[in-house]
N, CA and C atoms as an extended XYZ file, in Angstrom:
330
Properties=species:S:1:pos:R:3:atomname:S:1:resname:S:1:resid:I:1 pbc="F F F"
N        73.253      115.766       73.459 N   UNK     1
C        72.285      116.196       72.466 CA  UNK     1
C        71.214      115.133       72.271 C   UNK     1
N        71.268      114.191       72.281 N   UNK     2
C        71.091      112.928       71.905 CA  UNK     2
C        69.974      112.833       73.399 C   UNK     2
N        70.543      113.000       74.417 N   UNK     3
C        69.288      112.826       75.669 CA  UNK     3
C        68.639      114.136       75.715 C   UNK     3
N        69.005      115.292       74.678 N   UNK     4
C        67.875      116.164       75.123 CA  UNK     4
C        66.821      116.396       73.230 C   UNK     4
N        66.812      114.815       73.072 N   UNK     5
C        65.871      114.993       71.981 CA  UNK     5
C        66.516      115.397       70.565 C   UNK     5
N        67.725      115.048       70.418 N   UNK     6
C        68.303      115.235       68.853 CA  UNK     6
C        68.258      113.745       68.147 C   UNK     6
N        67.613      114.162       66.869 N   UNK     7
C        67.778      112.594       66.367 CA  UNK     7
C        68.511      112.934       64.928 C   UNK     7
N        68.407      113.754       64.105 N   UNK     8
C        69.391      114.158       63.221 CA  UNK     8
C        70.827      114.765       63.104 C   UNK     8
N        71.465      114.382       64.075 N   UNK     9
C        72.598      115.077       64.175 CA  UNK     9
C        73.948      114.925       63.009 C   UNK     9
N        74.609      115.812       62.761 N   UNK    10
C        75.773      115.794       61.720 CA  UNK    10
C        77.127      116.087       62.650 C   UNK    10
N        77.943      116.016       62.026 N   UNK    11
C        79.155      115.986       62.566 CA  UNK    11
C        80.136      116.647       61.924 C   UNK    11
N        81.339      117.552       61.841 N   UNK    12
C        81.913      117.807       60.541 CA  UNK    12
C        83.301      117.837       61.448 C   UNK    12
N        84.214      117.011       61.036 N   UNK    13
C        85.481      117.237       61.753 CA  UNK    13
C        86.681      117.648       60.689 C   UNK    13
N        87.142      118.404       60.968 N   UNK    14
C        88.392      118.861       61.016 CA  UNK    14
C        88.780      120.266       60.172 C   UNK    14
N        89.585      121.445       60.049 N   UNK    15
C        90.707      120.345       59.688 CA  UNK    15
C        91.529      119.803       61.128 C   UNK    15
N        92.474      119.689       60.866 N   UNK    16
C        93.561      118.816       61.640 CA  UNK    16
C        94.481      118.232       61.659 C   UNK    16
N        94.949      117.760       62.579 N   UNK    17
C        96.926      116.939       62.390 CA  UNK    17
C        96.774      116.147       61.714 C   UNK    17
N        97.328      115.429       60.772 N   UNK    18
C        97.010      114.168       59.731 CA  UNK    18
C        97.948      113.278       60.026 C   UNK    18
N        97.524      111.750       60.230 N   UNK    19
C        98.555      110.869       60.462 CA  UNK    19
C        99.999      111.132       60.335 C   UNK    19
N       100.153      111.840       58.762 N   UNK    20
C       101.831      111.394       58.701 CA  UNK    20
C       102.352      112.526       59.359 C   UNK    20
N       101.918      113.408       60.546 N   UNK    21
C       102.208      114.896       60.888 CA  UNK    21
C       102.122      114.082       62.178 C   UNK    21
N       101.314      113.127       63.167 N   UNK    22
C       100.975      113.387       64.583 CA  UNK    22
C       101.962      111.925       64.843 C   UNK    22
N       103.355      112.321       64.965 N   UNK    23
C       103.909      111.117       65.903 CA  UNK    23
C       104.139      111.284       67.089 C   UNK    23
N       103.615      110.271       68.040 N   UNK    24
C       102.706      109.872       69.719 CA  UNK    24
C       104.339      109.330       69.945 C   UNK    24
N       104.746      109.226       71.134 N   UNK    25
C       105.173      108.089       71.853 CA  UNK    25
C       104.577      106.878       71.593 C   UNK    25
N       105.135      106.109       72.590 N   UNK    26
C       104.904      104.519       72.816 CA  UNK    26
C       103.946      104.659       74.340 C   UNK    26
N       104.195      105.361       75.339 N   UNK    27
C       103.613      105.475       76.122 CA  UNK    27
C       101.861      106.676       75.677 C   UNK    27
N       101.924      106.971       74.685 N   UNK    28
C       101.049      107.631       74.426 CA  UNK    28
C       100.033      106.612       73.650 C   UNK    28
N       100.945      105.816       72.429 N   UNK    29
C       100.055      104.523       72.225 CA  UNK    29
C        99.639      103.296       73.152 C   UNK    29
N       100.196      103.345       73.972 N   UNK    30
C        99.935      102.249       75.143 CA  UNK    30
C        98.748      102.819       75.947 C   UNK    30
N        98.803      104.481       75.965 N   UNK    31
C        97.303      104.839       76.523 CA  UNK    31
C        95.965      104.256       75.728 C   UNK    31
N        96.191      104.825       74.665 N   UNK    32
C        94.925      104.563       73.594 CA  UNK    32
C        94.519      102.722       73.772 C   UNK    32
N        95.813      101.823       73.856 N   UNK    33
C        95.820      100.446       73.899 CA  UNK    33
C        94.889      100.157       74.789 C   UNK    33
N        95.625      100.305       76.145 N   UNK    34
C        94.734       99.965       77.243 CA  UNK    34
C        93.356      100.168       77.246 C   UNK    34
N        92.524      101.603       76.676 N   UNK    35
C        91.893      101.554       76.786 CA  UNK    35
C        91.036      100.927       75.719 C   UNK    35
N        91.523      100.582       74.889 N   UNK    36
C        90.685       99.489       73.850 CA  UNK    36
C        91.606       98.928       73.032 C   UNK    36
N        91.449       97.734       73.087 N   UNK    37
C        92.728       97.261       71.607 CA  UNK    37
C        92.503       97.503       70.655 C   UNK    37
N        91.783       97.658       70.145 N   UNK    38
C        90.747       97.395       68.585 CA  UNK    38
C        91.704       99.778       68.177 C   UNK    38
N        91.936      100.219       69.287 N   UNK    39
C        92.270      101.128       68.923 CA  UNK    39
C        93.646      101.638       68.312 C   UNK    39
N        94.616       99.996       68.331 N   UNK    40
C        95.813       99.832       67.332 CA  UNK    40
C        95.254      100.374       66.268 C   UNK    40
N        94.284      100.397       65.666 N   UNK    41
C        93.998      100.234       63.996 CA  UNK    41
C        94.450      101.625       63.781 C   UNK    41
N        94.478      102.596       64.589 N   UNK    42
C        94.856      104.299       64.588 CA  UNK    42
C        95.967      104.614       64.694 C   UNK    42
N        96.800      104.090       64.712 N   UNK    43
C        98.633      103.830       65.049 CA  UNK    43
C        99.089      103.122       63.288 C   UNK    43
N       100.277      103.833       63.011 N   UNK    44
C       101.259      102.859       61.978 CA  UNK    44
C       102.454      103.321       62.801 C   UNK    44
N       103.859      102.623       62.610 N   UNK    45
C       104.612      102.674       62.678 CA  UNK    45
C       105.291      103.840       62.572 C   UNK    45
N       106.510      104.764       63.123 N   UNK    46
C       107.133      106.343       62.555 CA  UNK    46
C       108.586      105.511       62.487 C   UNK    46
N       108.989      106.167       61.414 N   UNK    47
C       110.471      106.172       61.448 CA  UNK    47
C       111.388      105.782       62.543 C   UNK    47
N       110.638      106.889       63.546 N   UNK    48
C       111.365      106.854       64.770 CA  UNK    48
C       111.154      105.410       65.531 C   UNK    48
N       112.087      104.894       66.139 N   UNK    49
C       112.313      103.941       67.110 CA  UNK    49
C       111.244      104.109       68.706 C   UNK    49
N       110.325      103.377       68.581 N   UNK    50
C       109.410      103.532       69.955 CA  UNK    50
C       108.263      104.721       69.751 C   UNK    50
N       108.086      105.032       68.510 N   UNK    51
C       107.478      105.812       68.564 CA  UNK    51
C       105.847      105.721       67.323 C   UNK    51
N       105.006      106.317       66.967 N   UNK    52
C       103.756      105.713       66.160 CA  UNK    52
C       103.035      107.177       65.598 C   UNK    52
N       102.543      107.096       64.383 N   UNK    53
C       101.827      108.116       63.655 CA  UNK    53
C       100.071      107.612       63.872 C   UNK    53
N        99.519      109.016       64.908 N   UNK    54
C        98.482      108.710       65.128 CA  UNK    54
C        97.467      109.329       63.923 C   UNK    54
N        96.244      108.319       63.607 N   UNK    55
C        95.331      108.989       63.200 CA  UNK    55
C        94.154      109.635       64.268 C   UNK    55
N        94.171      110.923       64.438 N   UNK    56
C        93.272      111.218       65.042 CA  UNK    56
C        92.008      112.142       64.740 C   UNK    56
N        92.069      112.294       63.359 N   UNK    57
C        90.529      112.339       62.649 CA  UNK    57
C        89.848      111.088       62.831 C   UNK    57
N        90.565      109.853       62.564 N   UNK    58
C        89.600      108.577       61.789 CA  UNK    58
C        89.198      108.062       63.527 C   UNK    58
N        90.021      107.965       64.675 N   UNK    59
C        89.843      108.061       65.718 CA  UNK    59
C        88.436      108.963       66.616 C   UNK    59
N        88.771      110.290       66.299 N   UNK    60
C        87.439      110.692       66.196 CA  UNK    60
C        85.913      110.715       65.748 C   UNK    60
N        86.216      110.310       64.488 N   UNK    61
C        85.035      109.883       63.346 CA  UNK    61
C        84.554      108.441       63.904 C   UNK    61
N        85.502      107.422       64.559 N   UNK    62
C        85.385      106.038       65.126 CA  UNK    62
C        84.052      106.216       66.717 C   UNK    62
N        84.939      107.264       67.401 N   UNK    63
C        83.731      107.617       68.437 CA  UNK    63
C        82.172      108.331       68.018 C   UNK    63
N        82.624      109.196       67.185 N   UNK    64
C        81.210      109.745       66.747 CA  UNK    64
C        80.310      108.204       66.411 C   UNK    64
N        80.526      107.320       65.332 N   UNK    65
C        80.207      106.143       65.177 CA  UNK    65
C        79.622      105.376       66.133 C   UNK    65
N        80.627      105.260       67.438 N   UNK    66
C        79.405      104.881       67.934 CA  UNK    66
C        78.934      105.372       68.855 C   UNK    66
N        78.868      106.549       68.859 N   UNK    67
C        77.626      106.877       69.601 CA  UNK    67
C        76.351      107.373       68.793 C   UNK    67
N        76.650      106.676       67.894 N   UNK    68
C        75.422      106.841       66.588 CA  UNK    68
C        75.168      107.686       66.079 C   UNK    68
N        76.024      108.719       65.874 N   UNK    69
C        76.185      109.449       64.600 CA  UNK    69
C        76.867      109.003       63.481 C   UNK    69
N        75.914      109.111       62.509 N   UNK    70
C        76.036      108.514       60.853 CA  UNK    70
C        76.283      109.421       59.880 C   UNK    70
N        75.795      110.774       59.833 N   UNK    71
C        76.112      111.871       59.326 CA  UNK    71
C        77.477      112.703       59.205 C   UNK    71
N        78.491      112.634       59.020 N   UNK    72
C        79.752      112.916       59.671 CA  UNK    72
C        80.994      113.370       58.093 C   UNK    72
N        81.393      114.390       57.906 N   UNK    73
C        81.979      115.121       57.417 CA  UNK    73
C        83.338      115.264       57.688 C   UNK    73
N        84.319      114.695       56.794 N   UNK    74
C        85.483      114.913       57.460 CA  UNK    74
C        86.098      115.452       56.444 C   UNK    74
N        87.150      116.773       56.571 N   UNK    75
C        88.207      117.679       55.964 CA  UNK    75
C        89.453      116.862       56.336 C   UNK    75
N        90.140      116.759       55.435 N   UNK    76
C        91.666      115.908       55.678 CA  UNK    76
C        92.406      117.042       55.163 C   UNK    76
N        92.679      118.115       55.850 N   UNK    77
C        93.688      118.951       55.447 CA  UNK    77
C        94.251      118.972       56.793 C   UNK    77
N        95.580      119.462       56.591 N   UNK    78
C        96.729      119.002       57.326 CA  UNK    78
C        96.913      120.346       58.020 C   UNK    78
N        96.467      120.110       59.312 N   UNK    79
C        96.858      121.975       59.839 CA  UNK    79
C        98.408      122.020       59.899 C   UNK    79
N        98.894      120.736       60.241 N   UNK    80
C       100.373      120.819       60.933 CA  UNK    80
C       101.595      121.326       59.151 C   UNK    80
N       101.125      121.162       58.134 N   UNK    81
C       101.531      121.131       57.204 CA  UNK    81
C       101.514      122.181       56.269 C   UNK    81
N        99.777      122.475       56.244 N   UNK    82
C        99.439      123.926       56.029 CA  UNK    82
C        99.611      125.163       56.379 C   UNK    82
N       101.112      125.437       56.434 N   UNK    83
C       101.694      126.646       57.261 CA  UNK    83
C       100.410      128.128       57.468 C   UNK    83
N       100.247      128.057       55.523 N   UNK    84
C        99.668      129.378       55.450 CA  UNK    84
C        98.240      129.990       55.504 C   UNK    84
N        97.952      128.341       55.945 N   UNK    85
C        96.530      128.789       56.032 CA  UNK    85
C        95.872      128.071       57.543 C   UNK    85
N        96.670      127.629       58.342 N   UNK    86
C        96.546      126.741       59.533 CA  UNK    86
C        97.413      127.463       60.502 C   UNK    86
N        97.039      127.856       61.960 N   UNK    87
C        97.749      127.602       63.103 CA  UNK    87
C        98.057      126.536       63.643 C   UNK    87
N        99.229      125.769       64.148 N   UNK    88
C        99.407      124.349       64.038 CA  UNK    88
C       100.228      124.569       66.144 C   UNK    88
N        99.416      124.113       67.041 N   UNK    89
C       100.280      124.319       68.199 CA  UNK    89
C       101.803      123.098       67.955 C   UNK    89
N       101.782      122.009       67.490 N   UNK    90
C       102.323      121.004       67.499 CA  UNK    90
C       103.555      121.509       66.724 C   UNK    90
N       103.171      121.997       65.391 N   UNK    91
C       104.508      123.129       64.634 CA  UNK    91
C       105.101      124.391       65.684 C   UNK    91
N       104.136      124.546       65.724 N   UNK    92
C       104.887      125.739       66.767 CA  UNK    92
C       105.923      125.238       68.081 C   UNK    92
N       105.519      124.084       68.929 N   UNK    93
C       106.312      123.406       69.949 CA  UNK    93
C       107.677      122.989       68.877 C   UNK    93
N       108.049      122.528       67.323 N   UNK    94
C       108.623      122.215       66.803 CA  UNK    94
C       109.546      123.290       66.550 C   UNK    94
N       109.293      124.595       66.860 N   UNK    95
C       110.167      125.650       66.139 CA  UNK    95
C       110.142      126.275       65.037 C   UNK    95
N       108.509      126.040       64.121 N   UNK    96
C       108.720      126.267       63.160 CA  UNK    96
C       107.796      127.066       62.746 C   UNK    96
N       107.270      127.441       63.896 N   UNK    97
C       106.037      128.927       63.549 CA  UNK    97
C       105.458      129.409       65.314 C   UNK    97
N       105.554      130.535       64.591 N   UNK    98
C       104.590      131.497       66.286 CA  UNK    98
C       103.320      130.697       65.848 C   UNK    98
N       102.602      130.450       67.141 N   UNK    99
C       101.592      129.869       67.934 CA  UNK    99
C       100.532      131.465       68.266 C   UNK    99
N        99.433      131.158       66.813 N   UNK   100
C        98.481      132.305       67.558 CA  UNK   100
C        97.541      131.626       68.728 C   UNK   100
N        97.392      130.467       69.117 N   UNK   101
C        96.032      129.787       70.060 CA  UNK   101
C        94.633      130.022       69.482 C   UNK   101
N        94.356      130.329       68.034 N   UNK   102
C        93.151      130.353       67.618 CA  UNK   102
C        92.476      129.454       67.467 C   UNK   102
N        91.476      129.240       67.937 N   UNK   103
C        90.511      127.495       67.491 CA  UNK   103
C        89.146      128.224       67.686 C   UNK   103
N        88.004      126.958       67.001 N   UNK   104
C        86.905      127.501       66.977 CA  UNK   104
C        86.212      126.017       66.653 C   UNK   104
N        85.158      125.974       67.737 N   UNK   105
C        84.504      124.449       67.436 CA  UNK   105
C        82.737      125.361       67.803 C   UNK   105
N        81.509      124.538       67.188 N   UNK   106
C        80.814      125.112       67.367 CA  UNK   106
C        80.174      123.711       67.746 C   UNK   106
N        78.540      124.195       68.511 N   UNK   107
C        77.502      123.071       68.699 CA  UNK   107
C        75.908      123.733       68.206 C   UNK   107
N        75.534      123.354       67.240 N   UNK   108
C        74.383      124.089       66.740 CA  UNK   108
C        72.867      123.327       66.606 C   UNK   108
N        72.359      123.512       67.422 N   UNK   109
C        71.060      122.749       67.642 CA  UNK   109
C        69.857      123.245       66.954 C   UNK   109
N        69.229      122.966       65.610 N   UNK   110
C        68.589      123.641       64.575 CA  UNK   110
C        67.067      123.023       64.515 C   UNK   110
């Protein structure tokens, strides 16, 4: 957007998995590692042994950043949590709801 002449752009993310809902592996945090350290700050600790609660709104909101979007909107509601008002694929792999595959992301150039 940005090379074809956008200079006001906004951003609005989510909703989405919320930290205390998205626990990664160790090999899943060791991806994010490698590719930047500074990207620990998106990881705490889970209960579980070898394993880490990702943030991946604030993760997202971190890239928008820099690629210089300043405008940026974030919903912290919990799809994985919000049974009744969220399709959650991650609940559903859990056993704990049918999986409709509904999503909807838009790009609106005004």
């Amino acid at each position: 957007m940005q090379k074809l002449g956008a200079r006001n752009i906004k951003a609005i993310i989510g909703p989405a998995i919320q930290q205390q809902s998205y626990e990664v592996s160790q090999e899943y945090y060791d991806d994010f590692y490698a590719e930047d350290k500074d990207n620990n700050r998106f990881f705490i600790p889970s209960s579980k042994p070898g394993h880490h609660l990702f943030n991946l709104p604030a993760y997202v909101k971190a890239k928008l950043e820099q690629a210089g979007i300043d405008k940026i909107e974030l919903y912290e509601d919990d799809t994985y949590k919000k049974k009744k008002k969220y399709h959650s694929y991650r609940r559903h792999c859990h056993g704990k709801d049918e999986y409709k595959g509904n999503l909807l992301s838009g790009i609106v150039i005004v």
